[in-house]
C-alpha positions as CSV (number, residue, x, y, z in Angstrom):
1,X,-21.7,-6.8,2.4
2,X,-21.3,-3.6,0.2
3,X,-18.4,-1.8,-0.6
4,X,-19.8,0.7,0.7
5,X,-20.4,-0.9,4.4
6,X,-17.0,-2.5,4.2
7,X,-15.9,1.3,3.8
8,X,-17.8,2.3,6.4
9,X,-16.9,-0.6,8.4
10,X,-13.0,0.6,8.4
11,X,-13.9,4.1,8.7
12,X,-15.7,3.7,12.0
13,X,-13.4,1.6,13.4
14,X,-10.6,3.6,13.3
15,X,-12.3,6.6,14.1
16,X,-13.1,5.0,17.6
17,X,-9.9,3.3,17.9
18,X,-8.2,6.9,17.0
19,X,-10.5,8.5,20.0
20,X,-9.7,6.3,22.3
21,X,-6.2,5.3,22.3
22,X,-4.5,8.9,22.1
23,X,-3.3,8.1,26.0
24,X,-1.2,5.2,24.3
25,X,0.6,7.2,21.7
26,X,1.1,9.7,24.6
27,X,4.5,7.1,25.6
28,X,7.8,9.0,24.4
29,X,9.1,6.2,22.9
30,X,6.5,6.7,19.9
31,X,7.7,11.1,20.1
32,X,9.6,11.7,16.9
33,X,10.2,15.0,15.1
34,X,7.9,15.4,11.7
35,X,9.1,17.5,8.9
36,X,8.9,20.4,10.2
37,X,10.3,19.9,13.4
38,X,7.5,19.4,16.0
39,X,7.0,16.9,17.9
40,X,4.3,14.3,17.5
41,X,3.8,10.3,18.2
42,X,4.6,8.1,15.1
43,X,3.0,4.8,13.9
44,X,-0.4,5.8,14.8
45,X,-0.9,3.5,11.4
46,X,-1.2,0.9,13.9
47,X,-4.4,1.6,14.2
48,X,-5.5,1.1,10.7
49,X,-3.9,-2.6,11.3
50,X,-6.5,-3.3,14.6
51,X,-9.5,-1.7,12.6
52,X,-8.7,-4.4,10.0
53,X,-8.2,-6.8,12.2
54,X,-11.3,-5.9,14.0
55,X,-13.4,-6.1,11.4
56,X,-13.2,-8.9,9.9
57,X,-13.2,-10.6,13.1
58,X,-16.5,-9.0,13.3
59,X,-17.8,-9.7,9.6
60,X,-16.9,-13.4,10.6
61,X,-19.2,-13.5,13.5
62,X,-22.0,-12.3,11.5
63,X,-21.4,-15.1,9.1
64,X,-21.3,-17.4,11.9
65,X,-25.0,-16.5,13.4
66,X,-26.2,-17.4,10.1
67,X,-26.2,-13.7,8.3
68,X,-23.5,-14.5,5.5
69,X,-23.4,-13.1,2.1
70,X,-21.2,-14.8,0.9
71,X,-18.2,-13.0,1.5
72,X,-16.1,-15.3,3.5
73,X,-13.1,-16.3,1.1
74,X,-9.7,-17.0,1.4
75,X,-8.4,-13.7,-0.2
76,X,-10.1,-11.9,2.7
77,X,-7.5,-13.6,4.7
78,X,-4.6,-13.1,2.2
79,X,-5.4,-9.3,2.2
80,X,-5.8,-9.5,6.3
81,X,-2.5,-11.9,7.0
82,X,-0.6,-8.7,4.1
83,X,-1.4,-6.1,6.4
84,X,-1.0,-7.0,9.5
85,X,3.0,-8.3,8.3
86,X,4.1,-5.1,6.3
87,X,2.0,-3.3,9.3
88,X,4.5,-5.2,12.0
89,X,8.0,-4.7,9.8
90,X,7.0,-1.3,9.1
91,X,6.2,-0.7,14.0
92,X,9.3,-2.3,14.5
93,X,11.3,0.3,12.0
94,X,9.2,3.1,13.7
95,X,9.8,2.2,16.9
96,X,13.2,1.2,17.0
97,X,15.0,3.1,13.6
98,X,17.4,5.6,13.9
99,X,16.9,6.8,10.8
100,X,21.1,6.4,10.2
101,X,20.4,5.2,6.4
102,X,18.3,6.4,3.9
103,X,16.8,4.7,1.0
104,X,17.0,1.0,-0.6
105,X,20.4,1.8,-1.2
106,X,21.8,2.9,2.5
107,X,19.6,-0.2,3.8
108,X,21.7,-2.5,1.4
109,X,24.8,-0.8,2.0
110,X,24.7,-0.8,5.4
111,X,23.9,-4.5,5.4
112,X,26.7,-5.3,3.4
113,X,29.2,-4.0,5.5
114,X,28.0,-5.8,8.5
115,X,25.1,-3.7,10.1
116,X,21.5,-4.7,9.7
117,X,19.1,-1.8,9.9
118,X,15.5,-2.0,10.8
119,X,14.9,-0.3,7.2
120,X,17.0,-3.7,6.1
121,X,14.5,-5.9,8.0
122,X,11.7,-4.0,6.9
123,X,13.0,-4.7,3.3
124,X,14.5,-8.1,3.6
125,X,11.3,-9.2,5.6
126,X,8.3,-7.7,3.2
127,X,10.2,-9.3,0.6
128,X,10.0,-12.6,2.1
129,X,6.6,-11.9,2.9
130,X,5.5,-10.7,-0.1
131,X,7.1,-14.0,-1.7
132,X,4.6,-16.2,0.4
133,X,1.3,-14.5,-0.2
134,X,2.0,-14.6,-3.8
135,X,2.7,-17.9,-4.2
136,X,0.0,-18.8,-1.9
137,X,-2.7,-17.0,-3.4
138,X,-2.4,-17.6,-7.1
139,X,0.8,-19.7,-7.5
140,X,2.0,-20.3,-10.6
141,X,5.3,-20.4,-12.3
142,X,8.9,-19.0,-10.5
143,X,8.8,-16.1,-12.7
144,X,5.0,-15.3,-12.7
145,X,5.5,-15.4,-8.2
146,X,8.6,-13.4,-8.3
147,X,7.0,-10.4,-10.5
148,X,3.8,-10.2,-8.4
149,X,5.9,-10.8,-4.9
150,X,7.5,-7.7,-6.3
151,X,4.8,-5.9,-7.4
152,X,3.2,-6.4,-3.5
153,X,6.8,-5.7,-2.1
154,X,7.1,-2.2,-3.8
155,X,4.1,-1.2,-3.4
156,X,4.3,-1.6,0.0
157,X,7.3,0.5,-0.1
158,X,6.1,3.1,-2.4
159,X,3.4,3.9,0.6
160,X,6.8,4.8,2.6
161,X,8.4,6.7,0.2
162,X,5.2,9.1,-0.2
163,X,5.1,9.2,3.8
164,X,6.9,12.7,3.5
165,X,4.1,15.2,4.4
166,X,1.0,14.4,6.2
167,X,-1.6,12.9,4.3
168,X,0.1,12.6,1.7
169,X,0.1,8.7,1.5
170,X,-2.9,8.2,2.1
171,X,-4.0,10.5,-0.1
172,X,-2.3,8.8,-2.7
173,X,-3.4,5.5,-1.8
174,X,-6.9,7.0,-2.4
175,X,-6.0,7.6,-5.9
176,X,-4.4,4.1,-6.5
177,X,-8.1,2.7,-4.9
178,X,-10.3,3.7,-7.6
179,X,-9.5,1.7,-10.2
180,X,-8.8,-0.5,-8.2
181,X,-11.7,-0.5,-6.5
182,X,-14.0,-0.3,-10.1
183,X,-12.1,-3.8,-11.3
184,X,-12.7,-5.9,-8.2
185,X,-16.0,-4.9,-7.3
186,X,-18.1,-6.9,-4.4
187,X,-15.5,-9.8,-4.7
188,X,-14.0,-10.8,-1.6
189,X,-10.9,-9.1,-2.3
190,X,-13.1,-5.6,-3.0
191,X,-14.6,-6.0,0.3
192,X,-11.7,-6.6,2.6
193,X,-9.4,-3.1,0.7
194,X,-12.4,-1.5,1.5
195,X,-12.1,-1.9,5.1
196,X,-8.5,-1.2,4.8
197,X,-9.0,2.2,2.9
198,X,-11.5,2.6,5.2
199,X,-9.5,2.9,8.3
200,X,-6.6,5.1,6.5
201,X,-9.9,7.9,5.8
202,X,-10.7,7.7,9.3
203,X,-6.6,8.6,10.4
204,X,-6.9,11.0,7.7
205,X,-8.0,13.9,9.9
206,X,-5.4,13.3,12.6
207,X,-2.8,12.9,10.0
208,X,-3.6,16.4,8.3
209,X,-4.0,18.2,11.8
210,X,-0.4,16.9,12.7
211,X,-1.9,15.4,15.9
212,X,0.1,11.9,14.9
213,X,2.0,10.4,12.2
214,X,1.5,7.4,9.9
215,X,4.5,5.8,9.8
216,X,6.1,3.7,8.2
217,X,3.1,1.1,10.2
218,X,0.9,2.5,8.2
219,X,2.2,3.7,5.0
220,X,3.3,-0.5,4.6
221,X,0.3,-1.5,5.5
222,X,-2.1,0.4,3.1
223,X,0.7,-0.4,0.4
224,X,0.8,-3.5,0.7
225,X,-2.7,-3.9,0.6
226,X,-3.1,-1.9,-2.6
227,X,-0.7,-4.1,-4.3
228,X,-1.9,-7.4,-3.0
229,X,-5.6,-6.5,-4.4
230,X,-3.9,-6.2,-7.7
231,X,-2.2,-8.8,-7.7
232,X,-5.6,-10.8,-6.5
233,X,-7.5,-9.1,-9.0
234,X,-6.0,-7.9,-12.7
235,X,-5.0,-10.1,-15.6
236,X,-1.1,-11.4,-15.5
237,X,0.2,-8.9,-18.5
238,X,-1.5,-5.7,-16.2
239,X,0.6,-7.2,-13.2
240,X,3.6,-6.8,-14.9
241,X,3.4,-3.9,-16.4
242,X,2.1,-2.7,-12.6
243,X,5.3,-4.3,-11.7
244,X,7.4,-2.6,-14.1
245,X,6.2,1.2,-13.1
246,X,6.7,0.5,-9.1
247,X,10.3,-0.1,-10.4
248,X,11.0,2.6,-12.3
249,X,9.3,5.0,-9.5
250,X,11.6,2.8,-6.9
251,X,14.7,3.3,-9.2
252,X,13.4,7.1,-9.9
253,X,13.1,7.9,-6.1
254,X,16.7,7.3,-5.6
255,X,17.9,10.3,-7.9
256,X,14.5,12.2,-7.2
257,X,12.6,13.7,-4.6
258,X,9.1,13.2,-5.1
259,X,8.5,16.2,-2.5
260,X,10.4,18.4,-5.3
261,X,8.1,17.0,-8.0
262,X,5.0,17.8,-6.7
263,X,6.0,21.2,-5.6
264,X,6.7,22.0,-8.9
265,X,3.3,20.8,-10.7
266,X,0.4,23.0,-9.3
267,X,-2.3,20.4,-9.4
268,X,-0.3,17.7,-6.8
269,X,0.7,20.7,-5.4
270,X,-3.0,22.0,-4.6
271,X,-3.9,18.2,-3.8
272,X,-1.3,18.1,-1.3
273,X,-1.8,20.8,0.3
274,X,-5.5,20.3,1.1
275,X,-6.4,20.0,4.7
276,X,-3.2,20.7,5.8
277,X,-1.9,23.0,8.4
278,X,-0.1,26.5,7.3
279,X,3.4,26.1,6.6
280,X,5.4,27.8,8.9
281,X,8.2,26.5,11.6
282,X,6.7,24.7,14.1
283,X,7.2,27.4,17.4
């Protein structure tokens, strides 16, 4: 399989599952408010987690009636077993979040004074994930797992914190692909982020029109994916410095709006603002 299938793979997918399924993200208990104030059904980045899913079920038939490539691997199911985790933590926050506390910090604060918010389980639980794909994919010393467990963790959550205008996540997780995308190739791990970015271009268009919103479901998802192909694919010292620039964007986001920042520099401006509707209040 070509990257170029794989993408195509994802792309249809989700396209069809997007088509089909707007009856079940008709249910008010997916209706939130966007940033604008209409109303619109959240986690529709669900979707990108059954495309995956479906997929590589899919690609694993083929390979059973004889037609492999060579593709089956065990980092297909890393990158599989990543996104359908962050994808849960990050439904069960859409879904049943109130959206009380904001930010790493309010999630923490919160949980040290005795409440537990579904941001705090998102959190707490891609952490722990994270921790478990890491040291199950490449291993290696405490340190070396703790840094790419991070690395996979916040980028996961990065995807959220750019979920603040539609298509802007995705967008951005476009960006992050290419070189991504250049360093590793046909490899297994190439293959099954293809399908992922795949399925995110096929929610693209509903995401722009304001028909639905990604969600936290799909923002951690595509994240997480992103960051678990780098951690499955670059050289240790490129991990950590990786590791080191979530941080300080992590850190950064808690003094800085990102929305203010690329308002203010023309070109993200212009970038963000493709394919979206007119701003104006929603009526």
């Amino acid at each position: 399989m070509t990257v170029v299938l794989a993408l195509g793979a994802g792309l249809a997918a989700a396209i069809v599952l997007e088509r089909t399924t707007r009856a079940i993200f008709e249910q008010p208990v997916l209706e939130r408010e966007n940033y604008r104030g209409a109303r619109l059904a959240t986690a529709s980045g669900v979707l990108i987690v059954v495309a995956v899913i479906a997929v590589e079920g899919a690609r694993t038939i083929v390979e059973l009636l004889g037609a492999s490539d060579g593709a089956t691997a065990s980092y297909r199911l890393v990158v599989l077993a990543t996104v359908v985790a962050f994808g849960a933590l990050g439904f069960i926050d859409d879904v049943l979040g109130d959206n009380a506390e904001k930010g790493l910090k309010g999630h923490v604060s919160a949980a040290l004074h005795g409440r537990v918010t579904t941001g705090f389980i998102k959190l707490g639980g891609g952490a722990s994930v994270a921790l478990v794909v890491a040291g199950a994919a490449l291993g290696g010393s405490a340190g070396r797992i703790l840094i790419d467990a991070a690395l996979i963790a916040l980028a996961a959550n990065l995807g959220n914190l750019f979920d603040r205008a539609p298509g802007r996540t995705i967008k951005v997780a476009l960006l992050a692909w290419i070189p991504v995308a250049l360093l590793a190739g046909t490899s297994a791990t190439g293959l099954a982020l293809a399908v992922v970015m795949g399925a995110a271009i096929g929610l693209l268009p509903s995401d722009l029109a304001e028909r639905s919103m990604l969600g936290d479901t799909g923002a951690n998802a595509v994240g997480a994916a992103l960051g678990v192909a780098v951690v499955l694919t670059v050289s240790p010292t490129s991990r950590t410095i990786v590791a080191a620039v979530l941080v300080v964007l992590t850190v950064a986001s808690e003094f800085v709006s990102f929305s203010a920042v690329i308002r203010r520099v023309p070109p993200l401006w212009a970038l963000d603002r493709l394919g979206r509707l007119p701003e104006e209040p929603a009526s």
